[in-house]
C-alpha positions in Angstrom: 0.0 0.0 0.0 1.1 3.6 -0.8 0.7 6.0 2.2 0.8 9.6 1.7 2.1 12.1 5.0 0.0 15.3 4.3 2.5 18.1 5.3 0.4 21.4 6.6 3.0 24.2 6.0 3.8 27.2 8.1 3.3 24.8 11.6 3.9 27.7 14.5 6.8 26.8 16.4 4.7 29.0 19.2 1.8 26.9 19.2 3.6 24.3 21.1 2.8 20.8 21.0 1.2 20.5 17.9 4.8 21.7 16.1 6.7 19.7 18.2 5.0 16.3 17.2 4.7 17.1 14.0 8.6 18.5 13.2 9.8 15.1 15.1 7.0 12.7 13.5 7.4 13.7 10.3 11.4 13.8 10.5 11.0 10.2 12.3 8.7 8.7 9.2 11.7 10.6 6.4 14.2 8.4 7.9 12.4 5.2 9.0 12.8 2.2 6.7 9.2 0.5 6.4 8.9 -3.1 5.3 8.9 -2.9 1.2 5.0 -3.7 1.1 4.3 -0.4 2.5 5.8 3.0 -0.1 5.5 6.2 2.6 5.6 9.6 0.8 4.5 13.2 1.7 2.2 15.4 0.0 0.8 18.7 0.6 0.0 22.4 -1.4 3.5 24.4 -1.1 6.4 24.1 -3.8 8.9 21.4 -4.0 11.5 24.1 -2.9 10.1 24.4 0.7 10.7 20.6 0.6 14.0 19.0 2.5 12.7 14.7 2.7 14.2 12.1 1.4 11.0 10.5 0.5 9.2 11.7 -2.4 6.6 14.8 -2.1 3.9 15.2 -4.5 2.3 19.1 -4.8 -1.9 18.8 -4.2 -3.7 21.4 -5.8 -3.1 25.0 -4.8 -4.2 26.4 -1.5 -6.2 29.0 -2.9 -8.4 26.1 -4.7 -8.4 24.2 -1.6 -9.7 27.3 0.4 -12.6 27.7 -1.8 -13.4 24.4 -1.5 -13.6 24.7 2.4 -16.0 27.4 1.8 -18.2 26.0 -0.3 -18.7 23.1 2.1 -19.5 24.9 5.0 -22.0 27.3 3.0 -23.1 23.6 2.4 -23.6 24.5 -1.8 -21.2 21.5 -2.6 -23.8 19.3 -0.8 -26.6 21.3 -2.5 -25.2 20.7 -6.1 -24.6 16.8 -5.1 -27.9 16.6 -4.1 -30.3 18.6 -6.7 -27.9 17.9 -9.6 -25.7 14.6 -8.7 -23.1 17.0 -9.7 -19.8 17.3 -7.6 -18.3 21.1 -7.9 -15.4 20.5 -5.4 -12.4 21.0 -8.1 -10.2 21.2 -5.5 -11.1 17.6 -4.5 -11.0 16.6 -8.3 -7.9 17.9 -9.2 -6.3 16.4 -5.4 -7.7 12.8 -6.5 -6.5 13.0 -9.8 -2.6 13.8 -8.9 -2.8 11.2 -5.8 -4.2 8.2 -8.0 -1.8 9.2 -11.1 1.1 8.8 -8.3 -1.1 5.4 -7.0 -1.2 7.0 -3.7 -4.0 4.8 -1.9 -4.4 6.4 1.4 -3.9 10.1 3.0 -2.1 10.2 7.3 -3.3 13.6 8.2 -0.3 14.0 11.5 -2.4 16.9 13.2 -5.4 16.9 15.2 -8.3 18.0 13.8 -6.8 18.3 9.9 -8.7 17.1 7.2 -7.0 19.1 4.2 -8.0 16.5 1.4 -12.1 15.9 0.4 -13.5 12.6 -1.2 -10.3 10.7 -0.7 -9.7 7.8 1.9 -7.7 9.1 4.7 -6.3 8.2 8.6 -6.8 10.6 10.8 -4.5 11.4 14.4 -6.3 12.7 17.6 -5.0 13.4 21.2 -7.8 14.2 22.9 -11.4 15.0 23.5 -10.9 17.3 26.3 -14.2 19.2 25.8 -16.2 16.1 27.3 -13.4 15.1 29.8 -12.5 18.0 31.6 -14.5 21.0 32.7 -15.8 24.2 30.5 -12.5 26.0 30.1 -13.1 29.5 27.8 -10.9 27.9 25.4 -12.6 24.7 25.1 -16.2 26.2 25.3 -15.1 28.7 23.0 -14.5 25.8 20.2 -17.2 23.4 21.5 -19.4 22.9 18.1 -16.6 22.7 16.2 -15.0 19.9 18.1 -18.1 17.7 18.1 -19.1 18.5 14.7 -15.5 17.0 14.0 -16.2 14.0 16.3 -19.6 13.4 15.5 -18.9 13.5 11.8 -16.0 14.3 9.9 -13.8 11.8 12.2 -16.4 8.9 11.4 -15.2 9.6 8.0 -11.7 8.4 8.4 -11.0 4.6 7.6 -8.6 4.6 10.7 -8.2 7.4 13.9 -4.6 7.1 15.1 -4.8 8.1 18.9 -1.3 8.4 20.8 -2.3 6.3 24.4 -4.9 3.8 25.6 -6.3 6.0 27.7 -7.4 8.3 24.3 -8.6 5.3 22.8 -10.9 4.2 26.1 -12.1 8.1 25.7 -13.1 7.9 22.0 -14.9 4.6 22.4 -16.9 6.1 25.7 -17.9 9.9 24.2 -17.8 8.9 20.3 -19.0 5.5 20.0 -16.1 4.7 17.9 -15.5 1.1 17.6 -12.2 0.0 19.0 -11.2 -1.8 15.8 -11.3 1.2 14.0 -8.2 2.8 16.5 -5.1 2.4 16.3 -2.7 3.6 19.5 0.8 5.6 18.3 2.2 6.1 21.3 3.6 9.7 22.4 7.3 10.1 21.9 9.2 13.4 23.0 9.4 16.2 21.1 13.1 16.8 19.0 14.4 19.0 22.2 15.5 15.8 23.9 18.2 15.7 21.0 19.8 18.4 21.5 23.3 18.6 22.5 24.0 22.0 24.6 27.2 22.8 25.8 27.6 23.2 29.4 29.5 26.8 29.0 26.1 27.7 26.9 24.1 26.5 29.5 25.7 28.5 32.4 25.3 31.5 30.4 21.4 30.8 29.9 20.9 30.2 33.5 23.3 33.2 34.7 21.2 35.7 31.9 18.1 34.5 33.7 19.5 34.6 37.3 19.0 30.7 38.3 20.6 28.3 39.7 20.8 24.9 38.4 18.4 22.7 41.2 17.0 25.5 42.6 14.0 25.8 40.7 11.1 24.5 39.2 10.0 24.2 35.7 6.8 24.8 33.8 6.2 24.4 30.1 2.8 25.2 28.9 0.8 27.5 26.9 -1.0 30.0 28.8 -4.5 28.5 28.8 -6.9 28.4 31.8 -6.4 24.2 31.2 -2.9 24.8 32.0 -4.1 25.4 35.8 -1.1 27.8 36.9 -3.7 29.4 39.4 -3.3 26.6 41.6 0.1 26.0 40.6 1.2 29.8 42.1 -1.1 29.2 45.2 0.6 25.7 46.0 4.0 27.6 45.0 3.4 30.3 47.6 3.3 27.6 50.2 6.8 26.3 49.1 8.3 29.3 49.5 6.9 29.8 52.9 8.6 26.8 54.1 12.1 27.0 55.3 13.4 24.2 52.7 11.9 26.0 49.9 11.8 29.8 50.6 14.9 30.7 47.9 13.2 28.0 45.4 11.8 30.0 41.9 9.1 28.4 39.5 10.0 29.3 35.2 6.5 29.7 33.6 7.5 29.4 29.8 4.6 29.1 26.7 3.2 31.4 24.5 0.4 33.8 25.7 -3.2 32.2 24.7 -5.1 34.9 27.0 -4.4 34.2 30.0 -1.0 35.1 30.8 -2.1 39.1 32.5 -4.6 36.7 34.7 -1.3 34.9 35.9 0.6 37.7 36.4 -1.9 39.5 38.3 -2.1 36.2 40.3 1.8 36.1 41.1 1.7 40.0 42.1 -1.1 39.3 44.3 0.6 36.6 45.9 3.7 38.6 46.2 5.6 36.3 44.2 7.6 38.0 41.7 11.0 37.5 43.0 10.6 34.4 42.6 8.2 33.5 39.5 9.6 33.6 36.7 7.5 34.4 33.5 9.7 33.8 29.9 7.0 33.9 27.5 7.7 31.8 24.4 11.1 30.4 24.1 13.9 28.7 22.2 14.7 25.2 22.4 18.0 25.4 23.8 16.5 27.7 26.4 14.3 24.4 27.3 16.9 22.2 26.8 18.8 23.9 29.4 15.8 24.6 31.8 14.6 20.8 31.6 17.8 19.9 32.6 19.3 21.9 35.4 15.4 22.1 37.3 15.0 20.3 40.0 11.4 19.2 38.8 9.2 19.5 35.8 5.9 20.4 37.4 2.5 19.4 35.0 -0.6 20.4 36.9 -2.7 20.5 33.7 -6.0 19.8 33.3 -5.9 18.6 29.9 -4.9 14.9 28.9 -4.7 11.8 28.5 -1.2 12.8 27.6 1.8 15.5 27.4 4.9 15.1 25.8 7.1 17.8 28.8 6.4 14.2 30.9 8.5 12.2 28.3 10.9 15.5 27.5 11.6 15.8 30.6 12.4 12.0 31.9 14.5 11.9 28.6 16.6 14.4 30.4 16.9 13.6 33.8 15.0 15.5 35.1 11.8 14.6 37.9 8.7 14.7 37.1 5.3 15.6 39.5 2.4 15.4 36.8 -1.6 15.6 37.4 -3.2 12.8 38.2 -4.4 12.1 35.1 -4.9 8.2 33.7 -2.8 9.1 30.8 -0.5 10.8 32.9 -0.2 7.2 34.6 0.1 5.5 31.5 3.4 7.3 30.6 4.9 7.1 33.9 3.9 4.5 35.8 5.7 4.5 39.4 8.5 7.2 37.6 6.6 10.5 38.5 4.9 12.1 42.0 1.3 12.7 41.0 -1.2 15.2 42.7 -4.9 16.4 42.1 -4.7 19.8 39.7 -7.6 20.9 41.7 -5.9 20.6 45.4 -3.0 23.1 45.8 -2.2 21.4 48.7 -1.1 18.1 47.1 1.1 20.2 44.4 3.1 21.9 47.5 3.4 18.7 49.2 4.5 17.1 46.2 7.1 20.1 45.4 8.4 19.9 49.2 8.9 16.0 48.8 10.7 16.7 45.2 13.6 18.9 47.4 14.9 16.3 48.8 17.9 14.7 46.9 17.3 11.3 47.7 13.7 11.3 46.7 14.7 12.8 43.2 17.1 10.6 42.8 14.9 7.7 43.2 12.3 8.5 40.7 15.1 9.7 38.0 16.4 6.3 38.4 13.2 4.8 38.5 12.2 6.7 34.8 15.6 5.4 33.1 14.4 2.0 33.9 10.6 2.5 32.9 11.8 4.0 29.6 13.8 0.6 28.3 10.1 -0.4 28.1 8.1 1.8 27.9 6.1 2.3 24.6 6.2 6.0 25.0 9.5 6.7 22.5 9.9 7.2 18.9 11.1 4.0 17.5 7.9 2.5 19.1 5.8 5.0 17.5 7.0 4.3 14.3 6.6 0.7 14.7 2.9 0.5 15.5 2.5 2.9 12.6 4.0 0.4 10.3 2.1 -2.1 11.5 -1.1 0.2 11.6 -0.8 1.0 8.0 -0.3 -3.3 7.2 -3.8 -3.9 8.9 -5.9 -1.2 7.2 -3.8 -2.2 3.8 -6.0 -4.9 3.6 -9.2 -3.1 4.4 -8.2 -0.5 2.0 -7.4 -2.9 -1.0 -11.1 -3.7 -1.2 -11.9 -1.0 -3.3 -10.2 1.0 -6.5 
């Protein structure tokens, strides 16, 4: 079977998660040598120039055509002229199917959640989550409420296969979606490119001397700010360690791009009186988290949001400890490797932070984590081996049809 790797140009670096899986996946795939009854190419709608793969890349149509397209689907008139006239006026989708059958491309991976940039073609699909129904009404989840489910509830059905990166995302679309479990395959989570870096320690001195930190004598935070990303109760469980004699010189590094809420966190750490020793960075470069990852005493994860979230791996990858919510996805990844704690109780995050100060406690659960990881699924050579084998079970589902 030939599998085609839509590539969606212009990924923000600053949108976080979303550009990291997708630089590392799609580098991962370029260099992975699938078994010869499987041909993996890319496709997409910008010039062969912008194009550095060693496996081929086919140009779609134009993104102007496909554009159009997406408007005349949701003014619903390509339905209309399907309907009255049993005529189909998406060129866009003509001219796409026409290029990827010439090229005997049978099947389209779309590697981003919620992307659908091909119509009338068989295509796999990759979700993380369906945080709408499994958390609580965040603005930023409300806020895109209908068009979640109407992805859920219908174009997602669509897809011969949804790719979902843990078990517990694959429990979650079978509960709220109805999805049949044969139709999901799990690719595990793998962490993002920063793990393979290589920064020099001199460069690393200078990072933490520009930003006026000691290496173990803070704590690190790595997450857009949304109200998911819970740093409310992050600060007020904060304030608490610094009121403690063991942790009253300890800082907390908030870094992620600003989705909103980052003056609503601010005005929080003021409140609190913690600026002298909350550090807000804003979006930043991946040396910058290569270095904070490792010289922090812990990566702290109080999110809302799962199943899953690649700072756990990133940061394990690193040595460095992790304390994580309490989330089943959260569990999945780290097993007995990570101090958990209730995102709604500050209490539990400053107990949690207090216990993380001591050396031999550290210690135990970075030792712990390089032993889960020999293991664990969670890494990219797994990934890319339940992709391949992904792609060989829907081969033959696919093959029953031109």
């Amino acid at each position: 079977m030939k599998v085609a790797i839509y590539l969606k140009n212009n990924v923000n670096p600053s949108v976080g998660g979303n550009f990291s899986y997708h630089e590392k996946f799609i580098g991962a795939v370029d260099n992975y040598n699938f078994t010869k009854t499987l041909e993996i190419c890319f496709v997409g709608r910008f010039g062969q120039e912008k194009v550095q793969l060693q496996k081929n890349y086919f140009r779609l149509a134009p993104a102007f055509l496909y554009k159009l397209s997406d408007i005349l689907i949701r003014l619903k008139i390509k339905t209309l002229f399907k309907r009255v006239f049993g005529v189909n006026i998406d060129l866009c989708a003509h001219l796409d199917a026409r290029i990827l059958k010439s090229n005997n491309i049978e099947i389209v991976l779309f590697p981003i959640q919620f992307l659908k940039a091909v119509n009338d073609f068989p295509f796999i699909t990759m979700n993380w989550d369906a945080g709408h129904k499994t958390t609580f009404a965040f603005p930023e989840l409300i806020e895109h409420f209908e068009f979640r489910e109407r992805w859920y509830h219908s174009e997602i059905q669509e897809a011969m296969a949804i790719f979902v990166e843990s078990e517990t995302s694959k429990k979650e679309f079978c509960t709220y979606y109805a999805v049949p479990p044969h139709k999901i395959e799990v690719i595990p989570l793998f962490a993002g490119s920063v793990v393979d870096l290589t920064v020099e320690e001199k460069i690393q001195v200078e990072i933490l001397s520009r930003l006026n930190l000691e290496k173990h004598n803070f704590l690190y935070y790595p997450a857009q700010f949304w109200a998911h990303k819970n740093h409310y109760n992050l600060l007020i469980a904060f304030k608490e360690v610094v009121s403690s004699s063991t942790g009253k010189n300890m800082k907390l590094v908030l870094s992620g791009s600003d989705m909103g809420n980052k003056d609503y966190v601010i005005s929080i750490i003021k409140k609190e009186n913690l600026e002298n020793n909350v550090l807000v960075l804003g979006f930043i470069s991946n040396q910058e988290v290569y270095t904070l990852y490792k010289n922090a005493v812990a990566l702290v994860m109080p999110t809302f949001l799962g199943p899953t979230n690649m700072p756990l791996l990133e940061a394990q990858a690193l040595g460095t400890a992790v304390i994580c919510s309490n989330l089943d996805g959260h569990r999945e990844q780290c097993g007995h490797t990570a101090l958990y704690a209730d995102p709604s109780k500050p209490d539990q995050w400053a107990g949690a932070m207090l216990s993380i100060l001591n050396p031999e406690t550290r210690s135990s659960l970075i030792k712990a984590a390089d032993q889960y990881r020999a293991t664990s699924p969670f890494t990219i050579q797994k990934a890319l081996e339940h992709l391949e084998k992904a792609f060989m079970k829907f081969s033959s589902i696919r093959k029953t049809f031109q």
